[in-house]
Each structure stands twice: as structure tokens, then as C-alpha cells.
C-alpha positions as CSV (number, residue, x, y, z in Angstrom):
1,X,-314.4,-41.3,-23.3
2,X,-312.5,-37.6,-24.3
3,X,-309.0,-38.2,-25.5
4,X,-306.4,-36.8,-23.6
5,X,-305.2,-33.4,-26.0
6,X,-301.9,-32.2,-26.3
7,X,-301.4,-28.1,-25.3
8,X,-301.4,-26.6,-28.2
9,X,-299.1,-23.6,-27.6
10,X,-299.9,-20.4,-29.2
11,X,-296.1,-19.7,-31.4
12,X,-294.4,-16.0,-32.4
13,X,-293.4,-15.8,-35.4
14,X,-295.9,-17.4,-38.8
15,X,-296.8,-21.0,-36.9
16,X,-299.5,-20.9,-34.8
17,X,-299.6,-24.3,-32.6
18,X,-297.1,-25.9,-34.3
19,X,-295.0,-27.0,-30.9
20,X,-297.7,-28.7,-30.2
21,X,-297.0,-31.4,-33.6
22,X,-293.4,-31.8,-32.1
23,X,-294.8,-35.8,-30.7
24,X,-296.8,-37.1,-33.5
25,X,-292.9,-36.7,-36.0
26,X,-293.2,-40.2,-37.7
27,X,-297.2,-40.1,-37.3
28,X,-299.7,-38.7,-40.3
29,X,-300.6,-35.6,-41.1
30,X,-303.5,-34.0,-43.3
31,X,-302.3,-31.0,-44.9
32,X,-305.2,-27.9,-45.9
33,X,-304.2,-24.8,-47.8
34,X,-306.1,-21.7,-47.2
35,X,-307.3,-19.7,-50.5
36,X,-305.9,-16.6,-48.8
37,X,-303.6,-15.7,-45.9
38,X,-305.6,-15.7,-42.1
39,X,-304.8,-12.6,-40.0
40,X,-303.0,-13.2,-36.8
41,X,-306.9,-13.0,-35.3
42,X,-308.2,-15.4,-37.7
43,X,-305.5,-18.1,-37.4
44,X,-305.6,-17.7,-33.4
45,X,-309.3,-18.3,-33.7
46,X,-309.2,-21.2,-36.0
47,X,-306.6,-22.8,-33.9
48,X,-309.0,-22.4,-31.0
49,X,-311.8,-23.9,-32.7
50,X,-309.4,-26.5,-33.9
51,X,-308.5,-27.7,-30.3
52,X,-311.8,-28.6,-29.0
53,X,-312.9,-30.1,-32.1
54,X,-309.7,-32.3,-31.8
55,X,-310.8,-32.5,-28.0
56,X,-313.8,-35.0,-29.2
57,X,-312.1,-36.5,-32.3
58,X,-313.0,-39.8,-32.3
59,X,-312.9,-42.9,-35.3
60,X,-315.8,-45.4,-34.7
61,X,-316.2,-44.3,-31.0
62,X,-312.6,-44.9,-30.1
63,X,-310.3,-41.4,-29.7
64,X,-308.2,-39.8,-31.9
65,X,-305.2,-38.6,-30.5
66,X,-305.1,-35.7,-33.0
67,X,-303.0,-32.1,-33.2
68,X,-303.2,-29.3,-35.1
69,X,-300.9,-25.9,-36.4
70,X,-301.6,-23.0,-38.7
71,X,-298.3,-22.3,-40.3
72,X,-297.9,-19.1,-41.8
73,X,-301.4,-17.9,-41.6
74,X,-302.1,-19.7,-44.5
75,X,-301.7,-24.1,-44.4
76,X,-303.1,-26.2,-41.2
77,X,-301.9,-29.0,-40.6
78,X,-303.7,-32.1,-38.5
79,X,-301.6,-34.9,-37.0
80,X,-303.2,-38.0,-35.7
81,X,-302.5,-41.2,-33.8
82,X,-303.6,-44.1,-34.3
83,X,-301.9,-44.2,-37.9
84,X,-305.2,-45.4,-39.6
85,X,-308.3,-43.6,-38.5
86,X,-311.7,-44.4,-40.3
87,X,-313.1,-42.5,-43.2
88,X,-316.0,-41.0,-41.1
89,X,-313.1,-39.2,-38.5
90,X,-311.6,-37.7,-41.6
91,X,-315.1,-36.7,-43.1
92,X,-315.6,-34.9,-39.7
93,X,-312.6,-33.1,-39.6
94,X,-313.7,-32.2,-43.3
95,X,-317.1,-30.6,-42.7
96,X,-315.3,-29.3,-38.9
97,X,-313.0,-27.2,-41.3
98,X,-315.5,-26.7,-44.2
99,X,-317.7,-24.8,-41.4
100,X,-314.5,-23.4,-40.6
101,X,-313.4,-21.8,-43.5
102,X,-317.2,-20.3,-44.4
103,X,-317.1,-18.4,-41.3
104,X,-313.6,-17.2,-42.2
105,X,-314.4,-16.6,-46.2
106,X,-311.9,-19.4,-47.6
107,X,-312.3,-22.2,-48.9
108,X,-309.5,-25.1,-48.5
109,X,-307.8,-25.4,-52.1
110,X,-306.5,-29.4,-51.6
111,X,-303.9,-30.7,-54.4
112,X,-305.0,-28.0,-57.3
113,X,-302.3,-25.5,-55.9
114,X,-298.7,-25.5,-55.9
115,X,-297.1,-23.3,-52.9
116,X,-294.0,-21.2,-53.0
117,X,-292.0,-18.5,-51.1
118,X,-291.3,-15.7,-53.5
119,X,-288.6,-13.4,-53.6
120,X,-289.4,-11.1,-50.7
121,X,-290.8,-14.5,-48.6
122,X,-294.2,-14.1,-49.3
123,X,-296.3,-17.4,-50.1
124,X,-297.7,-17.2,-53.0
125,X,-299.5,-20.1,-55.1
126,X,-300.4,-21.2,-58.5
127,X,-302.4,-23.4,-60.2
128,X,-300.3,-26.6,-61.7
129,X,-300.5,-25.4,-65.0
130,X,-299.2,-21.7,-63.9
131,X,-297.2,-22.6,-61.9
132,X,-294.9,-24.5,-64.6
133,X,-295.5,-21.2,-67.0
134,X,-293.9,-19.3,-64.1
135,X,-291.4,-21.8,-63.7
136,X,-290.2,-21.8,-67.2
137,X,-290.3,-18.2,-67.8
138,X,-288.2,-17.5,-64.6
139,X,-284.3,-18.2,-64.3
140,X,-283.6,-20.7,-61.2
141,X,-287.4,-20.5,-60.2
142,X,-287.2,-24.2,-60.5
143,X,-285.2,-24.1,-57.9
144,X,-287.5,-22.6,-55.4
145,X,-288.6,-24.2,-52.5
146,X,-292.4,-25.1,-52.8
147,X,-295.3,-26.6,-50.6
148,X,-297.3,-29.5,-53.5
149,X,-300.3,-30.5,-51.5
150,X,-301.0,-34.2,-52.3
151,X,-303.9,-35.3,-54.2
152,X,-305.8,-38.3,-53.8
């Protein structure tokens, strides 16, 4: 059985298919940082590539009613229904992006990284440790908004 798939709309702007996570508000989501920003190419391709492996998502043979986004070239994100999907569904979507990210050159950085917007709105990112250097040494950086991917 294929799971139905939500359209995943291509957006303007820095989101690419994020109308498309507008159902699953209230629902998980797996969050990957790139190691580098995507062109405009490479985050339309991945978001293709994303699709039809969500297309066939499944967690012990049953679907997974799953939806993706690349938001601003840099961070996708991977919604899902049911709210508890097996290890082995997340371990696919794992070596799916893994495979993903060789063909692109980046490797997905996880919880290690703290994100931010900088002054002229670029993302930028730190480790932990640098990012508190930069923290302390700036006036009101504290205060910026910033992206903490969660760690397990």
C-alpha cells in the first residue's frame, strides 16, 4: 500500500516546500541542518528526491504519512503522522538523507550546532562552545534569534 503524499509546493522566497507542513502543525518533526547553504538548484533537487522517498515511507509495513521543507537553503525539515513511527522508518529517512547529502557535499550537522541570523540576515552557525564565546563578547547577541537543533 503507497501512502497518500501531500503536494509539496515549490515556495519563493528561502522555504522550499514548506506549504506543504501547514497540516501536520501539532504533529512531529525531525529537524537536519545542512553544513553549508544549498543553492536554489540543490534545495529544488533535494526536495524532489525528498517527495518520492516520502512517497514510500513506511514504519513496519504500514505508511507514513510524512512531509518535508528546505527552509532557507540550509535546515529540512520532516513531519510525520502517525506521532510514533518505528526506529527502522527513522533509520531510513537517515541513510535516505545520508545518500542525500554525499551527492550534494554536506553532511547533516544534528545538535553540535547552534543557528543564528546575523546582522545582515545571513544564517550563520557555531559550535556550542563558540557560539557562547560569540555570545559573550557581543552586546545584545544574546538576544538574537537562534535555531538549537535538539540532541538525543
Amino acid at each position: 500500500m503507497t501512502p497518500t503524499s501531500p503536494t509539496h509546493a515549490t515556495q519563493t522566497g528561502n522555504a522550499t516546500g514548506s506549504a506543504s507542513l501547514a497540516p501536520y502543525a501539532g504533529h512531529p518533526c525531525l529537524l537536519f541542518p545542512a553544513s553549508r547553504t544549498l543553492t536554489s538548484a540543490e534545495a529544488d533537487a533535494l526536495m524532489a528526491s525528498l517527495n518520492a522517498f516520502l512517497a514510500g515511507w513506511a514504519s513496519h509495513g504500514a505508511p507514513v504519512d510524512g512531509a518535508g521543507a528546505v527552509l532557507e537553503n540550509r535546515f529540512v525539515v520532516v513531519a510525520h503522522k502517525p506521532r510514533d513511527i518505528a526506529g527502522c522508518s527513522r533509520d531510513a529517512l537517515l541513510f535516505f538523507l545520508n545518500d542525500a547529502g554525499a551527492r550534494l557535499g554536506v553532511q547533516w550537522t544534528g545538535g553540535s550546532r547552534v543557528y543564528w541570523r546575523d546582522a545582515d540576515g545571513s544564517v550563520r552557525d557555531a559550535d556550542r562552545p563558540g557560539f557562547r564565546a560569540l555570545a559573550a563578547a557581543a552586546d545584545g547577541f544574546e538576544q538574537a534569534p537562534r535555531a538549537d537543533a535538539p540532541t538525543r
